[in-house]
VOBA-1610 file (N, C-alpha, C; in pm, whole numbers, padded with zeros to 5 digits, always signed):
BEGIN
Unk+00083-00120+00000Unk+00000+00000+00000Unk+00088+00126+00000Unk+00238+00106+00080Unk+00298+00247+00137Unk+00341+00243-00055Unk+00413+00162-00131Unk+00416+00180-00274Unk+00290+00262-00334Unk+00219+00201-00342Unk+00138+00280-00424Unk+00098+00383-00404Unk+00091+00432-00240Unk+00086+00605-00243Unk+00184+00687-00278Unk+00333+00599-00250Unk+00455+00691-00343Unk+00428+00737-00447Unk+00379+00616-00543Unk+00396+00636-00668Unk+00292+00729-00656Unk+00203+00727-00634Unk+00076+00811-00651Unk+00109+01001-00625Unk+00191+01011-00501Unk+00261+01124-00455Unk+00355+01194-00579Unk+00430+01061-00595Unk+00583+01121-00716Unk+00462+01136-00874Unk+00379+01101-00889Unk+00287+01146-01009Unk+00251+01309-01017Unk+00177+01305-00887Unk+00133+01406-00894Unk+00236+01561-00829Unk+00353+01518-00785Unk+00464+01611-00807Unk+00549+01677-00890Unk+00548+01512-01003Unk+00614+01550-01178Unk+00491+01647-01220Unk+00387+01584-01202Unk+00248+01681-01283Unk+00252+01832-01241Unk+00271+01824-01145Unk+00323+01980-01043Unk+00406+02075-01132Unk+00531+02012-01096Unk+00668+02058-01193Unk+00627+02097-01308Unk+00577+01983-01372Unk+00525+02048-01548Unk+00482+02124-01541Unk+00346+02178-01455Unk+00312+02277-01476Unk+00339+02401-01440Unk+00436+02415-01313Unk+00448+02490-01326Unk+00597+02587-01381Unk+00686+02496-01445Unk+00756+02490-01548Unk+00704+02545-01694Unk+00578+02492-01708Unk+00497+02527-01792Unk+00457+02703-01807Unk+00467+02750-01681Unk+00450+02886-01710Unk+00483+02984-01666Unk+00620+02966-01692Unk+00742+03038-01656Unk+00794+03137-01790Unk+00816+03227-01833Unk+00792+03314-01919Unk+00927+03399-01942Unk+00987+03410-02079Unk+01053+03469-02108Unk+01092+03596-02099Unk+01160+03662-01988Unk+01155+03835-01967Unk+01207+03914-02066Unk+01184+04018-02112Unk+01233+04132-02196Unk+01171+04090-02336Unk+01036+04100-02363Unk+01010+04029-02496Unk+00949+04137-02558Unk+00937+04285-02485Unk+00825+04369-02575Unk+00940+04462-02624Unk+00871+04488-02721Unk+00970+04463-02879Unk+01048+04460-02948Unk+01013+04271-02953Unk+01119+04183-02988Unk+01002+04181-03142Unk+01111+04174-03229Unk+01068+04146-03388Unk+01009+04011-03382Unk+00906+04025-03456Unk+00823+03887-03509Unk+00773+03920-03654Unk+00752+03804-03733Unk+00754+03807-03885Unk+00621+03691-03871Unk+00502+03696-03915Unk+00383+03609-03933Unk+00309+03630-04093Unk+00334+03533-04146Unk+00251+03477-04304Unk+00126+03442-04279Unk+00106+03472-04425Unk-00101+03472-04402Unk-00190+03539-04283Unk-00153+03686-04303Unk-00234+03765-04223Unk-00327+03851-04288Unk-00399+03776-04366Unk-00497+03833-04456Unk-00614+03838-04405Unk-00647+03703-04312Unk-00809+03662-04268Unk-00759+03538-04164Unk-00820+03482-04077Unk-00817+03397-03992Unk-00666+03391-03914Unk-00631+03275-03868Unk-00551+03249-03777Unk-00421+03423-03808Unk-00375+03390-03914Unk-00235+03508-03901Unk-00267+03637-03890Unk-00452+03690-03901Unk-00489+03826-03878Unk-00536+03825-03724Unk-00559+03730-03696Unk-00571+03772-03526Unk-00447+03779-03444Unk-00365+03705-03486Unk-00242+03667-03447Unk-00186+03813-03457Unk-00162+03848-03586Unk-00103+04022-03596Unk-00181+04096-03482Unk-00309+04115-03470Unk-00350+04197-03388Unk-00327+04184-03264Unk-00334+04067-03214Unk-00300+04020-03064Unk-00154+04051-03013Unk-00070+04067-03146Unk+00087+04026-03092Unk+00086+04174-03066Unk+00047+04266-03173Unk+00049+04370-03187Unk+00032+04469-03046Unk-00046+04441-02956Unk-00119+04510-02873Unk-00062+04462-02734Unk-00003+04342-02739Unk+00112+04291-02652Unk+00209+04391-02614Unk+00275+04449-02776Unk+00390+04532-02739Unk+00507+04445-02879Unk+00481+04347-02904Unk+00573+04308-03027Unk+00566+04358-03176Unk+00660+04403-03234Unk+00701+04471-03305Unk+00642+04373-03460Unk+00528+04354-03525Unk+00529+04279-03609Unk+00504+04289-03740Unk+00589+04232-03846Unk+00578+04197-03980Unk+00487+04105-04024Unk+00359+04177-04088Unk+00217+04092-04123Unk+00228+04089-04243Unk+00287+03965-04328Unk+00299+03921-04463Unk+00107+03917-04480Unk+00085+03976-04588Unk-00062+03935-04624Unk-00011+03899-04830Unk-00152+03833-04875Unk-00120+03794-05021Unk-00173+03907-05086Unk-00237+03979-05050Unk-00361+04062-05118Unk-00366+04204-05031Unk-00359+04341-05135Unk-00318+04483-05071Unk-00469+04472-04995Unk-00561+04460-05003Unk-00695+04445-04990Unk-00667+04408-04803Unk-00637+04245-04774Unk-00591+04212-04646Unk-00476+04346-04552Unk-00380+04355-04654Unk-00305+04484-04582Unk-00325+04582-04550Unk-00372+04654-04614Unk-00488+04764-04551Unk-00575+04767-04434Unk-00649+04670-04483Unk-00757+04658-04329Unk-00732+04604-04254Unk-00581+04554-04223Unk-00537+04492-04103Unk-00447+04638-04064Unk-00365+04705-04148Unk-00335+04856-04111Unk-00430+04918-04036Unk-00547+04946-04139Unk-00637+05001-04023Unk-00707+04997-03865Unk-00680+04877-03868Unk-00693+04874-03716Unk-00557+04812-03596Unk-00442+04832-03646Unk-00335+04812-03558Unk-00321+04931-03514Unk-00183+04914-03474Unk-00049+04999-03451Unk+00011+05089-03539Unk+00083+05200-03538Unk+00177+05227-03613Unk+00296+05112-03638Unk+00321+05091-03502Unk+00443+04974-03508Unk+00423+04859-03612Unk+00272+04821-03633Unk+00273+04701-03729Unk+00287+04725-03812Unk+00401+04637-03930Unk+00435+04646-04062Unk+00372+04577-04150Unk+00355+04576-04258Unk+00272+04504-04321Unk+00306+04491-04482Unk+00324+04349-04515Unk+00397+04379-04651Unk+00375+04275-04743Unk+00360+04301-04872Unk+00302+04164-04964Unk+00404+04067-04945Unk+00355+03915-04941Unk+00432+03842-04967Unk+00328+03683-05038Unk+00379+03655-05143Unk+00344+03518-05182Unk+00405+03433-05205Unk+00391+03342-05070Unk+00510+03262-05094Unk+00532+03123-05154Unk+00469+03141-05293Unk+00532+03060-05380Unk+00624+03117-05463Unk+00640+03240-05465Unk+00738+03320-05525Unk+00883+03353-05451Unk+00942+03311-05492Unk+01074+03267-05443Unk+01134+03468-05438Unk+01134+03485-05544Unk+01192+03628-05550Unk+01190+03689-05500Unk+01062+03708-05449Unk+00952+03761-05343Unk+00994+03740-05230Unk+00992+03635-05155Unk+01037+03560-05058Unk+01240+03594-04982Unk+01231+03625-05151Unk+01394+03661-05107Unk+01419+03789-05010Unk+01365+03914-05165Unk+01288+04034-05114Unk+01271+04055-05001Unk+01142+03970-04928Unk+01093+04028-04810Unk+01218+04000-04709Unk+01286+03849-04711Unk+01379+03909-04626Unk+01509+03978-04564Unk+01550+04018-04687Unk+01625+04144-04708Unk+01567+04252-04645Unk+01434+04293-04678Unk+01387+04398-04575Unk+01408+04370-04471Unk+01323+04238-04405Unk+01319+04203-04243Unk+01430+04227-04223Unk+01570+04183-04291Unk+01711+04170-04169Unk+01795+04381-04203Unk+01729+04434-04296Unk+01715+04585-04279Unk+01682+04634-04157Unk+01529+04603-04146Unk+01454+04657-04046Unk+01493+04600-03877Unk+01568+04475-03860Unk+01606+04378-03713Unk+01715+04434-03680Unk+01799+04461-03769Unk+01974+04480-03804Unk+02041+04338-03723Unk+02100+04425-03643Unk+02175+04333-03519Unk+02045+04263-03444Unk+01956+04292-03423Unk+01857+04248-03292Unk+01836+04116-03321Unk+01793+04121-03470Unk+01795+03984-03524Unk+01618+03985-03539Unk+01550+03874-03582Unk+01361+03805-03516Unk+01390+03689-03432Unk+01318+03755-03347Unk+01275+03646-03246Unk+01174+03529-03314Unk+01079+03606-03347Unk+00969+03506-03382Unk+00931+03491-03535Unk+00897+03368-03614Unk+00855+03343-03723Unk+00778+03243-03700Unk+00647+03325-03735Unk+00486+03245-03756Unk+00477+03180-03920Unk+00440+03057-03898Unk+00487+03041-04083Unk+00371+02964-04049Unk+00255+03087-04110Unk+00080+03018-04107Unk-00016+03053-04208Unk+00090+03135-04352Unk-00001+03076-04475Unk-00020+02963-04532Unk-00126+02938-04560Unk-00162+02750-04600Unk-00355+02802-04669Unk-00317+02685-04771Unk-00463+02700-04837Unk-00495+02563-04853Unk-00616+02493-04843Unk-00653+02367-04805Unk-00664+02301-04950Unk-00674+02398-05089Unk-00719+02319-05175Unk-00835+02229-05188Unk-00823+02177-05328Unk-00916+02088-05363Unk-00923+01954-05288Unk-01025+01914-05208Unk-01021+01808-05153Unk-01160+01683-05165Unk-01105+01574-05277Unk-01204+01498-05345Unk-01123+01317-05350Unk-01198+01277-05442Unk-01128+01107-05413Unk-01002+01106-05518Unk-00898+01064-05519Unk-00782+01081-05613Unk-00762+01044-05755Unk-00886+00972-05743Unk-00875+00951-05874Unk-00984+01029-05966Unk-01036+01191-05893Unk-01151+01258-05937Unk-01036+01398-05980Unk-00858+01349-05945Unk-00784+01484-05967Unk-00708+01439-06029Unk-00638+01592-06107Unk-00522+01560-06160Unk-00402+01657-06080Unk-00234+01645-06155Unk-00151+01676-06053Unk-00150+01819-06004Unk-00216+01915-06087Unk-00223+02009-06040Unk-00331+02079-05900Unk-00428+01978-05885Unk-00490+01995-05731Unk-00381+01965-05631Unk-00280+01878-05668Unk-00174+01882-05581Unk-00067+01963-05534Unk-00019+02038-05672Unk+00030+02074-05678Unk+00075+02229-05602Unk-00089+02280-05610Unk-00091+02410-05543Unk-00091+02418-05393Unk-00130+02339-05293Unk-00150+02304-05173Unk-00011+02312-05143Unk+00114+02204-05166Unk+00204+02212-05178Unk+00344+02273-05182Unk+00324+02317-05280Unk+00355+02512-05321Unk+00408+02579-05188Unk+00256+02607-05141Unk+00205+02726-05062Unk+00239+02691-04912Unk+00162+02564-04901Unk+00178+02470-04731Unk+00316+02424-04721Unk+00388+02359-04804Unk+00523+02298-04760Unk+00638+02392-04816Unk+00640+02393-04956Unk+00756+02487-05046Unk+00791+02613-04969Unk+00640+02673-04982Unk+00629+02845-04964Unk+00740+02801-04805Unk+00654+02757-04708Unk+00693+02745-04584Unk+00846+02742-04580Unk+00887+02631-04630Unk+01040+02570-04591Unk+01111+02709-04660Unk+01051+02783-04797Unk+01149+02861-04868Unk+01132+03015-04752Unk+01051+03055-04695Unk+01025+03141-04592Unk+01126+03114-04462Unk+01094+03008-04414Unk+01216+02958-04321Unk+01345+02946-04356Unk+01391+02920-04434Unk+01546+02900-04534Unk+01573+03034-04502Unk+01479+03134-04572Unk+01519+03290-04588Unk+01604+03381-04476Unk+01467+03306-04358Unk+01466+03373-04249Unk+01541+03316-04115Unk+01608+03222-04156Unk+01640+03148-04046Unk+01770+03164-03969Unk+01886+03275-04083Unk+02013+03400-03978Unk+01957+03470-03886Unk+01863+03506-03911Unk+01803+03610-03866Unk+01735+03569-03727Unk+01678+03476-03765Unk+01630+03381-03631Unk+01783+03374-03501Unk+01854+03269-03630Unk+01940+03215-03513Unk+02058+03345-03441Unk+02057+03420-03490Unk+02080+03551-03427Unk+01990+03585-03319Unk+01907+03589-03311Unk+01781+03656-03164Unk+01832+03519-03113Unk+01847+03417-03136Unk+01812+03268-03053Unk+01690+03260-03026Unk+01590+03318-03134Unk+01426+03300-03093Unk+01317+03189-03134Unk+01236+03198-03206Unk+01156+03087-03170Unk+01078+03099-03327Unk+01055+02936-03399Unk+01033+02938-03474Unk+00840+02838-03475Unk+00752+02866-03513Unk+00634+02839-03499Unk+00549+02812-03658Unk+00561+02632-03658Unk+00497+02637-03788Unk+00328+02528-03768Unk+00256+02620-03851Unk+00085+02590-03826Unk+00079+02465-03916Unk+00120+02372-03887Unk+00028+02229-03942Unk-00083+02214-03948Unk-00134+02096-03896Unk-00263+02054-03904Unk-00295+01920-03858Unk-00403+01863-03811Unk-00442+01699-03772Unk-00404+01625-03860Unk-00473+01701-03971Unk-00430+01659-04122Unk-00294+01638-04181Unk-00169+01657-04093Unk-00067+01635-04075Unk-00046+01483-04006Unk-00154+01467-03934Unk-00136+01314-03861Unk-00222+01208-03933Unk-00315+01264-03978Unk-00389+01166-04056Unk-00473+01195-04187Unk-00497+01158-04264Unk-00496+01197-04436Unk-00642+01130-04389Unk-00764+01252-04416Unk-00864+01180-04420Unk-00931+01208-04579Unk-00898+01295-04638Unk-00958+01301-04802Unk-00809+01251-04873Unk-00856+01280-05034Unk-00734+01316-05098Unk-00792+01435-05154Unk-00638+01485-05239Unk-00591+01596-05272Unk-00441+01677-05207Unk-00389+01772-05215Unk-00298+01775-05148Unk-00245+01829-05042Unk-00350+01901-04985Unk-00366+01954-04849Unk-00263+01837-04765Unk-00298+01719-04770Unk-00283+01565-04680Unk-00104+01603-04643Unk-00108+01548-04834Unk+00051+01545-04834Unk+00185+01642-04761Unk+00094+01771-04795Unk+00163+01897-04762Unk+00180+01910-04613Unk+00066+01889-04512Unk+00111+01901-04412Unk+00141+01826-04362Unk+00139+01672-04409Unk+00252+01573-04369Unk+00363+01603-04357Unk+00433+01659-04497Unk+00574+01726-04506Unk+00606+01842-04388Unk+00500+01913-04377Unk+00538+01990-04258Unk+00537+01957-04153Unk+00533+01838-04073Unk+00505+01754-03985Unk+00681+01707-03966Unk+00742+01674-04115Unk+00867+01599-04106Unk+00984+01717-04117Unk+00958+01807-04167Unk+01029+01904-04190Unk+01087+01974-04054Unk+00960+02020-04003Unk+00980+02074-03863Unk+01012+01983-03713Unk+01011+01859-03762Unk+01062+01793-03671Unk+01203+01761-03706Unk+01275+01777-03806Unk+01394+01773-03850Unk+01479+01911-03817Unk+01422+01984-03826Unk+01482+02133-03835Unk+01434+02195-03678Unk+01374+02126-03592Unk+01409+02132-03454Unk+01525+02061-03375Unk+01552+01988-03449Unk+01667+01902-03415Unk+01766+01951-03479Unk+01793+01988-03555Unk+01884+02098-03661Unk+01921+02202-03558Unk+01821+02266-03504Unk+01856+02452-03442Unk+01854+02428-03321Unk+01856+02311-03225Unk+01843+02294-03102Unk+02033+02349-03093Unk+02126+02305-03132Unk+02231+02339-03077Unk+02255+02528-03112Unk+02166+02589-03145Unk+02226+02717-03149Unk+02095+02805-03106Unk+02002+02729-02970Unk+01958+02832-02910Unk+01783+02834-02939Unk+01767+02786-03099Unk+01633+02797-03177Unk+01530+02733-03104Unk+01413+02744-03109Unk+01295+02661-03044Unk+01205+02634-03181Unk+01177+02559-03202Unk+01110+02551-03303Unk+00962+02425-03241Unk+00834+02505-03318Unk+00729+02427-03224Unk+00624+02428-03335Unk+00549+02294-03355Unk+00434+02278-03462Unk+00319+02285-03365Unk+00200+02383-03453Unk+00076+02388-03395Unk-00024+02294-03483Unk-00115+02208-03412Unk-00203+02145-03514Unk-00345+02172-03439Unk-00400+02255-03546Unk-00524+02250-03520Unk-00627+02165-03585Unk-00726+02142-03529Unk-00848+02094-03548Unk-00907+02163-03701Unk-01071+02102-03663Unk-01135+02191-03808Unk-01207+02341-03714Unk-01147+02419-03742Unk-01142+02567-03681Unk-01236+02663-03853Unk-01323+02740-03744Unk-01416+02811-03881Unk-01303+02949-03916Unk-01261+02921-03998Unk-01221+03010-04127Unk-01246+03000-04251Unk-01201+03138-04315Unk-01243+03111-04494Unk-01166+03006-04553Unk-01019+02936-04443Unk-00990+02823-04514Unk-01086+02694-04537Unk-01116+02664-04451Unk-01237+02572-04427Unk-01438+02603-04420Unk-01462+02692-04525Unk-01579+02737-04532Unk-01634+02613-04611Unk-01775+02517-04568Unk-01767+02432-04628Unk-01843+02451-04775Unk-01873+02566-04749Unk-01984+02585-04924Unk-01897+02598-05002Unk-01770+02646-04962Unk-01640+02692-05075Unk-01581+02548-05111Unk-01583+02469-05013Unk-01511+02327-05031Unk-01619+02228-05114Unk-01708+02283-05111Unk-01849+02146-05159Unk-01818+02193-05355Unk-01838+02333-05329Unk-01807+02417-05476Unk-01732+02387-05523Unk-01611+02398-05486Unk-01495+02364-05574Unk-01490+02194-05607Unk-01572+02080-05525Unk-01563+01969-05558Unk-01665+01975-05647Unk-01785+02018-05612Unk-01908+02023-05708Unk-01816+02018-05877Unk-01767+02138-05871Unk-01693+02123-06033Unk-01609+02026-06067Unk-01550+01970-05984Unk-01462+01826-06064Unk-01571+01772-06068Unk-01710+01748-05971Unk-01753+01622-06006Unk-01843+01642-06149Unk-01896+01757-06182Unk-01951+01762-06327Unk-01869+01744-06460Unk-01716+01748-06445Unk-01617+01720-06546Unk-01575+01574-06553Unk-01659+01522-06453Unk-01568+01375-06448Unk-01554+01319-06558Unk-01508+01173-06605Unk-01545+01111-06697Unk-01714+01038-06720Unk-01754+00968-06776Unk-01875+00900-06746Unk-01901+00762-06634Unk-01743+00721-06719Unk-01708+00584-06614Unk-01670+00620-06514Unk-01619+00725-06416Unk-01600+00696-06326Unk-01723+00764-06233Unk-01796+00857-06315Unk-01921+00909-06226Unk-01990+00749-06226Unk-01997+00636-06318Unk-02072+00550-06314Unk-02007+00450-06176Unk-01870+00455-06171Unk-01831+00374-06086Unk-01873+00392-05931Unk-01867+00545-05956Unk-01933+00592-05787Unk-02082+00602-05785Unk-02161+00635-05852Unk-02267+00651-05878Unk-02330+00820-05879Unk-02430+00842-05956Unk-02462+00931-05988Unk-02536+01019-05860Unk-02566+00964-05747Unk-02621+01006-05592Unk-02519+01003-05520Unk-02378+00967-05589Unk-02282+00991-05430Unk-02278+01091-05423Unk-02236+01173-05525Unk-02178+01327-05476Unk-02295+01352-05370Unk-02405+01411-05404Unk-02479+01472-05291Unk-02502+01331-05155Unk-02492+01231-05126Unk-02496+01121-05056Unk-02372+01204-04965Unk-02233+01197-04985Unk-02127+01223-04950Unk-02095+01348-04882Unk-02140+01425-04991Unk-02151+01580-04949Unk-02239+01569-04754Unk-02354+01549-04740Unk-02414+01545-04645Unk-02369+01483-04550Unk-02292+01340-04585Unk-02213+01315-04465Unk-02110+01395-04426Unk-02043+01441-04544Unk-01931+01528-04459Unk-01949+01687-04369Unk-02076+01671-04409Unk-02143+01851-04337Unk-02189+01808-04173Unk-02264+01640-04173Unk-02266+01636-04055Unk-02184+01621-03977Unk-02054+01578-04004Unk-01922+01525-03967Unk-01857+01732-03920Unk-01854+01798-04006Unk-01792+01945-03996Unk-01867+02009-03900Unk-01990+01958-03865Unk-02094+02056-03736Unk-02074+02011-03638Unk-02021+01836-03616Unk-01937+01832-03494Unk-01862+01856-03472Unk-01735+01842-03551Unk-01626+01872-03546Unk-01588+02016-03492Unk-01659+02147-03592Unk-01622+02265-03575Unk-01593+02309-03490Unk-01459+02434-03433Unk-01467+02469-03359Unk-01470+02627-03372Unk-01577+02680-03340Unk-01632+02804-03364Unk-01531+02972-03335Unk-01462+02896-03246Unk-01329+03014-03159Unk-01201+02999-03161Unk-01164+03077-03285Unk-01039+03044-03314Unk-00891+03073-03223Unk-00916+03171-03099Unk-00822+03215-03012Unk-00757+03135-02956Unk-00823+02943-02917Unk-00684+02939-02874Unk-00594+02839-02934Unk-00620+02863-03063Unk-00470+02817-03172Unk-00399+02975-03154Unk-00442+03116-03128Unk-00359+03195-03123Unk-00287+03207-02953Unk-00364+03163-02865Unk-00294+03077-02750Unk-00161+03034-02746Unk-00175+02959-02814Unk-00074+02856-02864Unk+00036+02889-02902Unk+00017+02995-03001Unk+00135+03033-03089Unk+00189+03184-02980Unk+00125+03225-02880Unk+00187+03306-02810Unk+00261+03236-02699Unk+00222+03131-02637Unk+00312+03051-02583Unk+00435+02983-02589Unk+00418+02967-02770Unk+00549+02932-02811Unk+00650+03030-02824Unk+00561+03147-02823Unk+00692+03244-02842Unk+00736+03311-02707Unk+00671+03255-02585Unk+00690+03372-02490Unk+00744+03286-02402Unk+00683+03117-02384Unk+00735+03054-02291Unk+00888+03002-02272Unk+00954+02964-02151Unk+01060+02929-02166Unk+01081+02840-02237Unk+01005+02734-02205Unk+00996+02568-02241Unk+00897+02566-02328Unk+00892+02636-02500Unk+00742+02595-02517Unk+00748+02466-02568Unk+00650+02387-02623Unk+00567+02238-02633Unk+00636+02196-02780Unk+00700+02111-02811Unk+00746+02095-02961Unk+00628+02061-03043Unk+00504+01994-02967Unk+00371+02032-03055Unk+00229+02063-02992Unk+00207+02138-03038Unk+00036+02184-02924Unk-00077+02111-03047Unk-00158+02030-02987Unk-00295+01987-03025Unk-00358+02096-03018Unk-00466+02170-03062Unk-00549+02225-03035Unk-00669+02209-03118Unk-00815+02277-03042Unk-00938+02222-03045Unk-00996+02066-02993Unk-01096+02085-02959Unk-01153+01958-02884Unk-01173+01823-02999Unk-01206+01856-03160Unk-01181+01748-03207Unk-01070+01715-03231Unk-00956+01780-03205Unk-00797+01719-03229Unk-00767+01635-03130Unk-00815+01694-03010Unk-00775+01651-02855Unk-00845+01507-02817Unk-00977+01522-02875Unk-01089+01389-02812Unk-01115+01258-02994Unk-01055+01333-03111Unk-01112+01226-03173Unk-00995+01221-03285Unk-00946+01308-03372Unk-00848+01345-03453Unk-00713+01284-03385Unk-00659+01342-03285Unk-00527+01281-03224Unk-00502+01144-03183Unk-00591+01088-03102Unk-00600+00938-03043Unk-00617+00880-03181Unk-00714+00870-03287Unk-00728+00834-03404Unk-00605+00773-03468Unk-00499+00897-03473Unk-00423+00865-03569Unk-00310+00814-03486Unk-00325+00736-03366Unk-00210+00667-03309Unk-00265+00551-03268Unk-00410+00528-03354Unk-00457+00396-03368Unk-00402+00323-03466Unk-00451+00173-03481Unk-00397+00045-03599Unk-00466+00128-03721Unk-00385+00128-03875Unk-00468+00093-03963Unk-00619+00080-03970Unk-00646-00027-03970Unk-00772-00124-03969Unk-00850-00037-03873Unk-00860+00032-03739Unk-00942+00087-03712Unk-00988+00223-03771Unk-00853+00315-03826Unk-00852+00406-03841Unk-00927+00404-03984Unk-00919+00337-04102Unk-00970+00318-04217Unk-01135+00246-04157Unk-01153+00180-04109Unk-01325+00118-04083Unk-01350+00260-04026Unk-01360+00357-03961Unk-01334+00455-03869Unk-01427+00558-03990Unk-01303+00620-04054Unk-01286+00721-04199Unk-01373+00676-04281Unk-01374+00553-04312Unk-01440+00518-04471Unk-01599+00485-04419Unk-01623+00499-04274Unk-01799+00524-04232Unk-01840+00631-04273Unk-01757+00737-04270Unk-01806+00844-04271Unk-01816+00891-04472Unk-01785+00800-04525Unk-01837+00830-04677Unk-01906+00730-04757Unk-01955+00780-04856Unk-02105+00748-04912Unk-02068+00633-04986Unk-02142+00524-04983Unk-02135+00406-05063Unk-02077+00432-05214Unk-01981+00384-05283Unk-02005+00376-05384Unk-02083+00234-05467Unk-02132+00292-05585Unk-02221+00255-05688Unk-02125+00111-05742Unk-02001+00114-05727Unk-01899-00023-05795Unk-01929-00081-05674Unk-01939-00097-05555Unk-01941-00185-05476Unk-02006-00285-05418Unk-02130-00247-05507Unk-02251-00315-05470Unk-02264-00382-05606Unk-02171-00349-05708Unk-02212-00417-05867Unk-02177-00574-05798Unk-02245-00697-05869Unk-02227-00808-05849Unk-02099-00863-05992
//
C-alpha cells in the first residue's frame, strides 16, 4: 500500500513541476521582432493583432493589398505590413532582405509560418496533378522557402520558430494535397528542430483541429468539388454513382458541425506561448476534435482508423455491382 501512495505522490509532483515549469515566461520580450505569413483573414490576422497590442514589433505578410490595408487600419503604427506570396521565391527573397534591414543586429525572435490554403479536396482519382500541386507550393515549399530565408536572422535573436500544421498532418482523411503537404510539414519541422536545437532555436508545430475560417468554409469546399464532379469522366461518375456526390456531401457537413470549432483564439494561444514561454511544447494539439477524436485516431492500428474514416463516406455505386 505504502508503494502505491509513493507512486501516486511522485505522479502528482512530476504533474506539479510540469506545470508549473509550464508557465514560466521569457523576460524582456516587448519589442522583440516577429515576422507572421497569411495575415490576410483567420488564424495570421488575429495573431497580428494580438501580438500587436502585446507590445511586439510585427511583420504581417498578407497575399492581397486588400488584407493589408484593413489589417493597417486597425493596428499599430508599429505594425508592418507587406506583400508576400510565398510561392514566389523572389519575393520571398525580397521580403527578407527587408526584415534583416529593419532587425539589423537584434535579429527576429519570432517566425509564424501560417499561410496555408486547403485546396481541392475529393477522391484521387476525381484529380489531376495540379490539385496537388498548389497546396504544396504554398503549405510545404512556400513554408520551408520562408524559413530557409529567415532562419540568420532567427538564429541571431536565438528565438523561436512556430509552424501551423494541421491533424491533417497526422492523418490523411480526403485526398488531394492539403494531406501530403502538411505531412511534409510535420517531417520538416521535426527535423529542423533538431537541426537549431544546438544554437539556441525553439522551433514548435501547432495542429489545429477543423477551426471556422475562410480556409475551411464548407460551401467553398463542396463548390470547388461540385466542379470536378460535373467534369468527371462518365465511367468513373458511373463507378461511384450518380447520388454519391450529394450522398457524400451530407455526410461530410454532418461530420464538420461536430467537429467545428467556432473560436479560433486558442490556436492563437498557442502560438503566443510558443513564443513567450521558456519551455514551449514541440507540438500543441489544439481544439476539442484534435484533442478527443483526430489525435488518439491517428495513433490507432490501420484497420481501425480506415473502418473509422471510410464510415463516414457514401457508398459507392462499384461496390454493390455483383
Amino acid at each position: 500500500m505504502l508503494f502505491y501512495i509513493l507512486l501516486f505522490l511522485g505522479i502528482i509532483s512530476l504533474w506539479w513541476h510540469w506545470r508549473a515549469r509550464d508557465r514560466i515566461k521569457v523576460t524582456n520580450l516587448t519589442g522583440k521582432y516577429i515576422f507572421i505569413t497569411g495575415c490576410d483573414t483567420g488564424f495570421g490576422n488575429m495573431a497580428a493583432k494580438i501580438f500587436d497590442k502585446k507590445g511586439f514589433r510585427v511583420f504581417a505578410s498578407c497575399l492581397t493589398e486588400t488584407g493589408a490595408k484593413e489589417l493597417k487600419a486597425v493596428t499599430s503604427k508599429q505594425l508592418q505590413t507587406v506583400l508576400l506570396d510565398v510561392r514566389d521565391s523572389d519575393s520571398v527573397k525580397k521580403v527578407a532582405a527587408w526584415v534583416k534591414s529593419e532587425v539589423q543586429s537584434e535579429g527576429l525572435w519570432g517566425l509564424v509560418n501560417n499561410a496555408g490554403i486547403l485546396g481541392t479536396t475529393a477522391p484521387t482519382d476525381w484529380l489531376d496533378i495540379e490539385h496537388f500541386r498548389e497546396p504544396i507550393e504554398v503549405n510545404l515549399i512556400g513554408l520551408i522557402n520562408v524559413t530557409i530565408n529567415m532562419l540568420p536572422l532567427i538564429k541571431k535573436a536565438k528565438g523561436r520558430i512556430i509552424n501551423v500544421s494541421s491533424v491533417g498532418g497526422r492523418l490523411a482523411f480526403s485526398g488531394g494535397g492539403y494531406f501530403p503537404s502538411k505531412f511534409g510539414v510535420e517531417g520538416f519541422n521535426d527535423s529542423l528542430r533538431r537541426d537549431m536545437k544546438a544554437f539556441g532555436v525553439k522551433v514548435c508545430c501547432i495542429q489545429p483541429g477543423l477551426f471556422k475560417t475562410a480556409l475551411t468554409d464548407p460551401a467553398q469546399v463542396l463548390k470547388e468539388k461540385e466542379v470536378i464532379w460535373k467534369k468527371l469522366p462518365s465511367d468513373i461518375k458511373k463507378q461511384y454513382g450518380e447520388e454519391y456526390f450529394q450522398k457524400d456531401a451530407t455526410k461530410k457537413e454532418k461530420l464538420s458541425k461536430i467537429c467545428l470549432n467556432k473560436d479560433i483564439s486558442p490556436v492563437i494561444q498557442c502560438m503566443e506561448h510558443a513564443l513567450t514561454s521558456l519551455h514551449p511544447h514541440a507540438h500543441y494539439v489544439v481544439g476539442q476534435d484534435a484533442k478527443l477524436f483526430w489525435n488518439p485516431l491517428a495513433r490507432m492500428p490501420a484497420v481501425i482508423q480506415d473502418f473509422i474514416l471510410l464510415r463516414n463516406r457514401a457508398e459507392l455505386a462499384a461496390s454493390n455491382a455483383k
